[in-house]
Structures are given as C-alpha cells and as structure tokens.
Rosetta silent file (secondary structure, phi, psi, omega in degrees, C-alpha in Angstrom):
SEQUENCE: XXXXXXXXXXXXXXXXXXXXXXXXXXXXXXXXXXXXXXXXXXXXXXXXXXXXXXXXXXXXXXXXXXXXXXXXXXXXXXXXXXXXXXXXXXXXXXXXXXXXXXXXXXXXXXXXXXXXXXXXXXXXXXXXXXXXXXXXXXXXXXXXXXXXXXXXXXXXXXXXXXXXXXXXXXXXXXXXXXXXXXXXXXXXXXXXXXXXXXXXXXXXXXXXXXXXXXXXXXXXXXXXXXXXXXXXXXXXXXXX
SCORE:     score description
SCORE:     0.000 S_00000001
   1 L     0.000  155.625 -173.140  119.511   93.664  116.419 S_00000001
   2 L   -52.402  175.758  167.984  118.628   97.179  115.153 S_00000001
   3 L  -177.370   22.554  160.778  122.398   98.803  113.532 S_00000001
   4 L  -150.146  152.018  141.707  121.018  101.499  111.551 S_00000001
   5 L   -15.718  -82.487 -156.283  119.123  104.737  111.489 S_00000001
   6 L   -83.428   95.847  173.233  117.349  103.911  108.639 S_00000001
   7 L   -57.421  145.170  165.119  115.488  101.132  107.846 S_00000001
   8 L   -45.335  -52.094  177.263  115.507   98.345  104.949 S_00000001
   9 E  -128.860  149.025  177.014  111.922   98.269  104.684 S_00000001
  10 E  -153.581  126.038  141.177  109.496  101.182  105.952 S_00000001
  11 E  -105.336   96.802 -156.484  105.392  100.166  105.186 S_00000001
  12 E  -115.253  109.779 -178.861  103.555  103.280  105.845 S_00000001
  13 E    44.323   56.252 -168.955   99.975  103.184  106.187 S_00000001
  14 E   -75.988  172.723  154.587   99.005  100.793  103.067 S_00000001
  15 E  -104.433  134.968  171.518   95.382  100.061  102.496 S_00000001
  16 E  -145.325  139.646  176.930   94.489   96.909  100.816 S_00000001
  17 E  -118.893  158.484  134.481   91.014   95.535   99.143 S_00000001
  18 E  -112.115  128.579  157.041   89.729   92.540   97.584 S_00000001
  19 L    69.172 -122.952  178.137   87.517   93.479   95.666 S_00000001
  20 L   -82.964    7.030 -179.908   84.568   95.580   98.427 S_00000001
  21 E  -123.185  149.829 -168.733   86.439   94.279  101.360 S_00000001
  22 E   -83.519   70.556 -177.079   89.124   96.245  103.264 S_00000001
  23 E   -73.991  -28.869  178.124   91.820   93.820  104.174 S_00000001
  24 E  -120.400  129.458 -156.191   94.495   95.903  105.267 S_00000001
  25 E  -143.305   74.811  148.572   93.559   99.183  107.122 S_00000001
  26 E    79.924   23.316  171.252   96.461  101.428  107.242 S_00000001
  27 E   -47.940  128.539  173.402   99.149   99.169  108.322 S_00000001
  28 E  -149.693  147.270  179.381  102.428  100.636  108.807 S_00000001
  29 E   178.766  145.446  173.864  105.979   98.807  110.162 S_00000001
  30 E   -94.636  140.618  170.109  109.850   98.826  109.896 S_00000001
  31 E  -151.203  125.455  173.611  112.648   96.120  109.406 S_00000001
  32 L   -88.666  147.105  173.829  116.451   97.590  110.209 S_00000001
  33 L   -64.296  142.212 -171.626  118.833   95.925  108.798 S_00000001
  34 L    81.380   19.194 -173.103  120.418   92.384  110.498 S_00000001
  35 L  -103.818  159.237  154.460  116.925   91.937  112.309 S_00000001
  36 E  -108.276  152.260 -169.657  114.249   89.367  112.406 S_00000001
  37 L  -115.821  167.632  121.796  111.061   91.024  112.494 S_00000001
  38 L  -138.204  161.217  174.093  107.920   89.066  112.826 S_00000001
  39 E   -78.308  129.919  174.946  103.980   89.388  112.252 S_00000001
  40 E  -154.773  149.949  150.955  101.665   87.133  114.852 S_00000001
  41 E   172.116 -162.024 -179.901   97.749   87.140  115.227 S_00000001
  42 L  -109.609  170.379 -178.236   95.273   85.201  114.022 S_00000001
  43 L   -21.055  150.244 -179.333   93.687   83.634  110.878 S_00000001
  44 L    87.398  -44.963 -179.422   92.516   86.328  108.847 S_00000001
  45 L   -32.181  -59.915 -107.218   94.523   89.102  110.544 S_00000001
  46 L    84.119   -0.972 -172.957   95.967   90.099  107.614 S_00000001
  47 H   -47.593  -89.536 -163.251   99.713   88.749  108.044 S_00000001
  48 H   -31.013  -43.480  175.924   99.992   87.083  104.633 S_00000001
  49 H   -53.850  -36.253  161.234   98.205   89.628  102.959 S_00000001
  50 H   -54.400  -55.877 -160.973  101.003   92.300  103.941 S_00000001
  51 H   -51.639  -52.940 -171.725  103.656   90.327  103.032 S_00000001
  52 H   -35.039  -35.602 -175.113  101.971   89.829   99.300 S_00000001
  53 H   -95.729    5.384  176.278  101.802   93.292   98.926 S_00000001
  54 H   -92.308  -21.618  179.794  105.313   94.145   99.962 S_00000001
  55 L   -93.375  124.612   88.753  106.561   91.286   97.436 S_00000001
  56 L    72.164   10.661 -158.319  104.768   92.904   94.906 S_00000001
  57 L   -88.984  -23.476 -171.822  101.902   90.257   94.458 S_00000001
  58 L  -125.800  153.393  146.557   98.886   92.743   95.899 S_00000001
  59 L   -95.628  126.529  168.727   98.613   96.395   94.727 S_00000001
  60 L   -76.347  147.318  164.880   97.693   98.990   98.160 S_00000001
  61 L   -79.955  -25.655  167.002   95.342  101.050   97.076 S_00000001
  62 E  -151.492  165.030  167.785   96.746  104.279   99.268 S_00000001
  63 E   109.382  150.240  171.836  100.081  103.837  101.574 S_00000001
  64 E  -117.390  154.134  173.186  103.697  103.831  100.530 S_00000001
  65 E  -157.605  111.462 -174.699  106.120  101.102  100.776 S_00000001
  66 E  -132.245  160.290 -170.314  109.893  101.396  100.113 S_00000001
  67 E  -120.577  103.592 -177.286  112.934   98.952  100.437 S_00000001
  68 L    32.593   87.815 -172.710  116.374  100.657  101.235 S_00000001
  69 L    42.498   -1.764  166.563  115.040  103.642  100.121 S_00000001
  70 E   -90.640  157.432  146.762  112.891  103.211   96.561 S_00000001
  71 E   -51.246   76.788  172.466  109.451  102.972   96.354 S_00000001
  72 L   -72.275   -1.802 -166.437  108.293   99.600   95.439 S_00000001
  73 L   -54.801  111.449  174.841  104.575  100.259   96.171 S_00000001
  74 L    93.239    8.381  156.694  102.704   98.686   92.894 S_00000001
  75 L   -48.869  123.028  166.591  106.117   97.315   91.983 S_00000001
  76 L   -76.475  144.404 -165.240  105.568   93.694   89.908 S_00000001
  77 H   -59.204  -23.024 -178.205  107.249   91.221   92.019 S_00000001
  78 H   -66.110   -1.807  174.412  109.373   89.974   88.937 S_00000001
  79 H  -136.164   31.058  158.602  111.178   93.334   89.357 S_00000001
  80 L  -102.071  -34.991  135.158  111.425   93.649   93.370 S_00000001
  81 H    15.023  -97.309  145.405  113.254   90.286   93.047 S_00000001
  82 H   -32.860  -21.877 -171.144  116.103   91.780   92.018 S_00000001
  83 H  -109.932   -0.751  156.899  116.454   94.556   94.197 S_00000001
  84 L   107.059   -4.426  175.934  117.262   92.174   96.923 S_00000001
  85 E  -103.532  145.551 -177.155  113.999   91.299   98.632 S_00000001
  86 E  -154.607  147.144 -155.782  112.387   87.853   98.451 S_00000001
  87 E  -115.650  147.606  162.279  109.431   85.806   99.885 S_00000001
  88 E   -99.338  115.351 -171.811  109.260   82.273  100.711 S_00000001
  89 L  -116.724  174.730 -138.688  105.190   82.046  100.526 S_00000001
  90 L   -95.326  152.628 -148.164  103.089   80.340  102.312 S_00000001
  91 L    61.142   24.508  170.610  102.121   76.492  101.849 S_00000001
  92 L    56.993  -34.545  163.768  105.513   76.259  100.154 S_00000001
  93 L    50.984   29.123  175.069  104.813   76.173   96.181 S_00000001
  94 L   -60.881  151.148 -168.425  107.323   74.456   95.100 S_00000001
  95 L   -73.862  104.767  178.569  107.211   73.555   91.158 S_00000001
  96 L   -53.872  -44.633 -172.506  105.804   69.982   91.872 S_00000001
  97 L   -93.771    2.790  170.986  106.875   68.369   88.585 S_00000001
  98 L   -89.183  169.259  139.636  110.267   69.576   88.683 S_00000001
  99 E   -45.992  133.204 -168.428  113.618   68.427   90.352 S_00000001
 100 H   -55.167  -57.133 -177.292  114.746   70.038   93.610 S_00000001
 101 H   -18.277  -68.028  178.943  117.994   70.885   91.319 S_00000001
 102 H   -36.880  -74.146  174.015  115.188   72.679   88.920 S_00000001
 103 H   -15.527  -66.369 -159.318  113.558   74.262   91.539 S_00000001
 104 H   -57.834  -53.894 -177.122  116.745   75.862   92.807 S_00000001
 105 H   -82.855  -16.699  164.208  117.380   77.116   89.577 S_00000001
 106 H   -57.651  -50.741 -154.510  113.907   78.635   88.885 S_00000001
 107 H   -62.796  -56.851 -133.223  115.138   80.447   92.572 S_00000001
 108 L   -99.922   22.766 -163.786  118.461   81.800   91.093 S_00000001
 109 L   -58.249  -43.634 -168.346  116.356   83.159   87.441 S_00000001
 110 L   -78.309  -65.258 -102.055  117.698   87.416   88.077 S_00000001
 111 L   -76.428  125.524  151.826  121.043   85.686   89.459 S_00000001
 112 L   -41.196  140.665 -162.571  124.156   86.186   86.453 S_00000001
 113 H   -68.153   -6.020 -174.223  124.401   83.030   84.781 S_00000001
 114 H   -79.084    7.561 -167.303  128.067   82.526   85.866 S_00000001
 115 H  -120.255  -15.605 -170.532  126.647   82.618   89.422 S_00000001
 116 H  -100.187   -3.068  176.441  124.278   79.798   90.051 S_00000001
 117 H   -79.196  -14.793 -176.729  126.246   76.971   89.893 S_00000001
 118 H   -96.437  -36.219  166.107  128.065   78.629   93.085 S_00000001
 119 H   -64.246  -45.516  168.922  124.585   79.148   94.642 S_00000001
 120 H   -51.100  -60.309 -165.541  123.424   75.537   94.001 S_00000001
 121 H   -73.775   -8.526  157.485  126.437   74.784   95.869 S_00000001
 122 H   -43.411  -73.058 -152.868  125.398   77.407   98.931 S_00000001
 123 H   -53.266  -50.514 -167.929  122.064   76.043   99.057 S_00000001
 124 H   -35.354  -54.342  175.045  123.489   72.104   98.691 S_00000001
 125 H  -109.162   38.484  161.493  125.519   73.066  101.979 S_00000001
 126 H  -108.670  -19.611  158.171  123.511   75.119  104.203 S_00000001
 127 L  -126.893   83.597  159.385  120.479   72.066  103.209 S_00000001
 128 H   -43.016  -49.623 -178.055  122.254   68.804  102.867 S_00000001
 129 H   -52.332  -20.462  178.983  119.153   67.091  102.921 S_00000001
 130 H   -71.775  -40.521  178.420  118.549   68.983   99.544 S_00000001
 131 H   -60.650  -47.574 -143.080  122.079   67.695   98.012 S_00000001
 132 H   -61.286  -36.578 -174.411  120.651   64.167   99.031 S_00000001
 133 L   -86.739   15.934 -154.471  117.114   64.774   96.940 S_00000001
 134 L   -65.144  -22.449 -161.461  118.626   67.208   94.188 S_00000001
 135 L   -89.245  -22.851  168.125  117.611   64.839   91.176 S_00000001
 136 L   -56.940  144.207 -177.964  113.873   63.883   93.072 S_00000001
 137 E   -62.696  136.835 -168.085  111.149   65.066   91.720 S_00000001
 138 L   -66.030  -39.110  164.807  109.657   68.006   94.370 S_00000001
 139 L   -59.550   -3.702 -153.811  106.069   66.563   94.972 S_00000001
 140 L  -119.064  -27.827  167.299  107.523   63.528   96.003 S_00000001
 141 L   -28.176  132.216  150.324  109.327   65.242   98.792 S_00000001
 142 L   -52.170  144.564  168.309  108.170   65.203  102.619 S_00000001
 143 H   -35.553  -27.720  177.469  106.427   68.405  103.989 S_00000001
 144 H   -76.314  -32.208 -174.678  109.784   69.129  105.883 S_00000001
 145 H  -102.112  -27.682  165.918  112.017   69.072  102.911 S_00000001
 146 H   -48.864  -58.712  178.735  109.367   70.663  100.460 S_00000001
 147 H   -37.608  -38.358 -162.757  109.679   73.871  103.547 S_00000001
 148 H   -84.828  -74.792 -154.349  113.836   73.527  103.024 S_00000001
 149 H   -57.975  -30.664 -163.452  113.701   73.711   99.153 S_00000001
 150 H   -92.385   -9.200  148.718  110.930   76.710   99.114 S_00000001
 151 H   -73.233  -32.810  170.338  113.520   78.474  101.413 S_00000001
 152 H   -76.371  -21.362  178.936  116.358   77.665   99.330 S_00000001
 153 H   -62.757  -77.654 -161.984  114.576   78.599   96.230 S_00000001
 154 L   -87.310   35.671  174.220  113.910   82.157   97.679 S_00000001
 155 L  -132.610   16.748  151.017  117.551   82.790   99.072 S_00000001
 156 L   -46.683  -38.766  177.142  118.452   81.432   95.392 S_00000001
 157 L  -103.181   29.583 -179.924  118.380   85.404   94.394 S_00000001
 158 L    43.997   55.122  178.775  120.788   86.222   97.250 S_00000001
 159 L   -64.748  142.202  156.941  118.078   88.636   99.412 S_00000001
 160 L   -89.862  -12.988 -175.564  119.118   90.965  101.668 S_00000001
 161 E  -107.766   91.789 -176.677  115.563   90.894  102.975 S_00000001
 162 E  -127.169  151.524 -178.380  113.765   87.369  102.640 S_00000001
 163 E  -113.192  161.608 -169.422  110.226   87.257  103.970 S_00000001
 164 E  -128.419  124.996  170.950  108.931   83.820  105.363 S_00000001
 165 E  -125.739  111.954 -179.063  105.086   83.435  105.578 S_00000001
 166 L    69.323   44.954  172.218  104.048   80.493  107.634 S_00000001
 167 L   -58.516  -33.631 -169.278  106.995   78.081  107.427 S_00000001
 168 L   -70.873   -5.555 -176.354  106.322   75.936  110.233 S_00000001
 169 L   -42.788  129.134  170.019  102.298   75.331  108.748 S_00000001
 170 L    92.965  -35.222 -178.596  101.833   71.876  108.893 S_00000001
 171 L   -77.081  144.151 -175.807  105.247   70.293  110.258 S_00000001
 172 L   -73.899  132.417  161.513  105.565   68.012  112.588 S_00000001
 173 H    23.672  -66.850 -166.388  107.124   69.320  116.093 S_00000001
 174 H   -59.856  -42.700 -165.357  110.740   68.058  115.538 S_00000001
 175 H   -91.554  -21.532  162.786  110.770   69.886  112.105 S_00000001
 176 H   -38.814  -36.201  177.129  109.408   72.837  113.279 S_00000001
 177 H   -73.721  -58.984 -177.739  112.505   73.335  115.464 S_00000001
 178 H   -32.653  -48.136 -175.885  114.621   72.705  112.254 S_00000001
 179 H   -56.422  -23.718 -174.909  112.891   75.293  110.426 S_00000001
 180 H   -81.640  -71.823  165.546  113.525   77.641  113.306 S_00000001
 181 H    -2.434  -80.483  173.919  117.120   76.433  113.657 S_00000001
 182 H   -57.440  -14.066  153.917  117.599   77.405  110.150 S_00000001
 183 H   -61.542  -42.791 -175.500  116.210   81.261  110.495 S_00000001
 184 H   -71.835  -13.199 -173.150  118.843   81.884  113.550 S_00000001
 185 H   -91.208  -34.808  159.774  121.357   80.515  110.911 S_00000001
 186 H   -66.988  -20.657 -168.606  120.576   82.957  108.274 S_00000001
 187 H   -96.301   -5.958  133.018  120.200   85.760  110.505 S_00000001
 188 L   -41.638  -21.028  175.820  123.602   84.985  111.375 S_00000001
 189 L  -101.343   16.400  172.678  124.672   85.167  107.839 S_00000001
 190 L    58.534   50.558  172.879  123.065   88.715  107.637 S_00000001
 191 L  -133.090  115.062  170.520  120.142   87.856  105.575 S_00000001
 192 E   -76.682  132.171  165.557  117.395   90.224  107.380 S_00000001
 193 E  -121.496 -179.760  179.588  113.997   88.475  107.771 S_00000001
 194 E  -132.389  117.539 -169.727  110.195   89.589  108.170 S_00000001
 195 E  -124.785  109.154 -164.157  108.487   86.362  109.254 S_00000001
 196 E   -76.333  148.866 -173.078  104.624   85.836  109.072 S_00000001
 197 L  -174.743  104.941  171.217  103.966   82.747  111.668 S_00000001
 198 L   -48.865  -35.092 -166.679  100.618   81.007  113.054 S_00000001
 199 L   -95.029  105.256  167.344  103.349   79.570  116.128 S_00000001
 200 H   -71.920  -78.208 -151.158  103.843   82.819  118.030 S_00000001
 201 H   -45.549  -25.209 -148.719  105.515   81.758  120.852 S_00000001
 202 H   -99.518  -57.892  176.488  108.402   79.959  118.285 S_00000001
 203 H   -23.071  -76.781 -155.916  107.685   83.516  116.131 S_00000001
 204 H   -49.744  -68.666 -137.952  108.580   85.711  119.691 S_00000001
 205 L  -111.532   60.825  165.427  111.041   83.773  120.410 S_00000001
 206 L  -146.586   -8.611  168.537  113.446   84.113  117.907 S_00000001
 207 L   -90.519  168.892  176.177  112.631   87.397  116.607 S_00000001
 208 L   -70.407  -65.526 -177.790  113.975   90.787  117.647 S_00000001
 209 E  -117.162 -162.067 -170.675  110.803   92.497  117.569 S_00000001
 210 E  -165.521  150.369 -174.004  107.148   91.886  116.614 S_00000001
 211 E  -109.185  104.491  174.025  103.858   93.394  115.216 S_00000001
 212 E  -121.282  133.991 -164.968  100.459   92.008  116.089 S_00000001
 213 E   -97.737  134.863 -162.024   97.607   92.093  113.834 S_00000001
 214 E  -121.333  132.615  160.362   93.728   92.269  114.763 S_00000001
 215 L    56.551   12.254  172.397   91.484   92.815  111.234 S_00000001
 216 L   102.545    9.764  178.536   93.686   93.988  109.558 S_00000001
 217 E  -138.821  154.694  157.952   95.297   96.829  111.733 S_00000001
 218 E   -94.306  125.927  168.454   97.976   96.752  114.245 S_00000001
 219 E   -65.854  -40.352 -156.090   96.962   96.268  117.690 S_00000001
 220 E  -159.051  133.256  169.034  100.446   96.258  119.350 S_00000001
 221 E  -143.611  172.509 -164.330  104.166   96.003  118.308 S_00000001
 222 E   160.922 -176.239  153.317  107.473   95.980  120.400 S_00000001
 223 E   -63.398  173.932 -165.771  110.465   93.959  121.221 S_00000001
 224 H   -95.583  -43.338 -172.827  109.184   90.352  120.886 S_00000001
 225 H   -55.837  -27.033 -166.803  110.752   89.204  124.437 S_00000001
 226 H   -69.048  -55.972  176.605  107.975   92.072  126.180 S_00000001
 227 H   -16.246  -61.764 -161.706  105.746   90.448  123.862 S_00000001
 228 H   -61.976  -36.518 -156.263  106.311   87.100  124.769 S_00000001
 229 L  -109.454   12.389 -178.484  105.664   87.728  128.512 S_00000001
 230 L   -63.080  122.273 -169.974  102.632   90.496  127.668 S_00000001
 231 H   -68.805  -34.958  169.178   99.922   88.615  129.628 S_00000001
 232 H   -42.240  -55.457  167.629   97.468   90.194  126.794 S_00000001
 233 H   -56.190  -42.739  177.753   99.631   88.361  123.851 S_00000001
 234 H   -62.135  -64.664 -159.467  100.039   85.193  126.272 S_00000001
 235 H   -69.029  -27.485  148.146   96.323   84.732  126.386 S_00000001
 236 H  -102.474   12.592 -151.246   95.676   85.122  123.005 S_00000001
 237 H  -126.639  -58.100 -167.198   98.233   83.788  120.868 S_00000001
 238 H  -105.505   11.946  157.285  100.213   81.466  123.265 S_00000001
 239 L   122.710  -51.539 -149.919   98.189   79.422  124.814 S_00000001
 240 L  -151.079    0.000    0.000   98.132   80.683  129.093 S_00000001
C-alpha cells in the first residue's frame, strides 16, 4: 500500500523510438514505496519497452525519469544497479553455461565483497529449490527454476525497487502460482515491485494498483481491484 508522499519512481512523459517508430508516446506513472505496481495490455503495448528504459537499457528521447529523487533518464543500467533498482527481464536470461551458484554471483557484482556470501545464503533460503541445483549448470534447469534463479539473480543487488517483466511467460499453471506466491513474499519483505505481465487477471490480483497500455500510451490506470472488475479491462485482458 501507498506510505509516502513521494514516490520511489516518478516516469513523466518519456518518449521512446526505434529507430522511425514511436514506441512509447508520452508515458508517465508512479511507484510509492512498499507497493506492487503493475503494467497489463497487450503484445506490443509497450510494457517491456518501459521497463528497459527505466533500467537504463533504452534511452527516451524527451521525458524525465527519476528514482527516489535523481534523475536516471539516459542513466547506463550498470550504474542504476547500484542505486537500488533492478530488473528481472523478460524470457529470464540466465547465463546458460554457468552454475546457478555463478549466476547468483554475477547478481550480487555492485554488492561489497564481504556481503555475498550472506546473500547466497538469502537467496539459498527464500529459493530452496536453488540450494538443491546451486552446482547445475543453468541451461539445464526447468523453465520454473530458470524464472526462480533470474529473480534471485536480480534481488542479488539488494533492490529497493525490482522490476519483473513477464515472469509467468511460458510456465506451466502450478508454477505460475509459485511465481506469484513468491512476489506477495517479497512485497512482504519491503522490496517494492513494478511488474510487466501478459496474465492480467494474476497481474490485478496481486498488485496494489495498475496501468494499462494501448500503443504505447496509457489508456487507463487505478487501483488494480477496480480494474479487475472494470467490465472494459474484463473484456479485453481477462477473458469475460
């Protein structure tokens, strides 16, 4: 739930191209601290594309964007990192030829070095299944446990912010609920997220509030429970 004034993140009207095309047109949205936030529409929208340019991955071309109060806009992500925000992106990208262990530690790289062996052991028990695999190689992993390690990876730099873009892509049913399971358990642990998500209703209904994206603009935002029952949102996003 909101608990501040002030927000954590404020995105105020970026613009974003590739190349001649306009992907993001003037986009603007808040995440208060302790909240889940999330992003819903469809292919295309523009979700992913936001987050990338809030971790630092896209430049906007006009538009400000700052994180508890600096300006990261055009910030390289290797130094937004640090500053407490962090993305889990989407189709998981874990370093294939490494060890989950490796992984983990690629995760914890800004981290003091007197610190990651105390992280390893965070991640180990908030993902057991990860203690079980740490010495497997990461490609060899199921889709469900590659999704646990590319979350543990990016909460590896301790965020106060970590954005999630599509975790549930791909997973079968059961682990979809895990994946969800494990977002109410960080935002119990006070790690605010902003969560990009093809399964809106699972999105809605675990976030506080929610933003939904048409082209590349926002159509609609609110709390996510209004959302959920907006007969406009139901019919295109959920299904009835």
């Amino acid at each position: 739930m909101t608990n501040a004034l002030t927000p954590m993140l404020k995105v105020d009207d970026i613009h974003v191209y590739y190349g001649a095309i306009h992907a993001i047109k003037g986009i603007s949205l808040e995440v208060y601290p302790d909240e889940i936030v999330t992003l819903i529409g469809a292919n295309g929208a523009g979700k992913s594309t936001t987050l990338n340019t809030i971790a630092g991955l896209l430049k906007p071309r006009s538009g400000s964007i700052t994180f508890e109060g600096k300006t990261i806009s055009g910030t390289p992500a290797n130094r937004i990192v640090p500053q407490g925000l962090s993305m889990c992106p989407e189709g998981r990208r874990v370093f294939q030829q490494m060890t989950v262990r490796e992984n983990l530690e690629m995760g914890g790289y800004t981290r003091p070095q007197n610190e990651i062996a105390g992280s390893l052991d965070e991640m180990f028990q908030r993902f057991p299944r990860l203690k079980e695999r740490e010495k497997q190689i990461a490609g060899t992993l199921s889709g469900g446990e590659q999704q646990m390690l590319a979350m543990a990876r990016a909460l590896m730099s301790h965020p106060r912010l970590l954005m999630l873009d599509e975790p549930s892509m791909g997973l079968a049913p059961i682990l979809v609920e895990q994946i969800f399971d494990i977002i109410r358990e960080l935002h119990s642990a006070d790690v605010t997220v902003l969560l990009v998500e093809q399964n809106a209703q699972m999105a809605l209904s675990v976030a506080d509030r929610a933003y939904v994206l048409e082209t590349g603009t926002i159509s609609m935002s609110g709390p996510a429970q209004e959302l959920l029952h907006d007969d406009a949102v139901r019919k295109a996003y959920l299904g009835n």
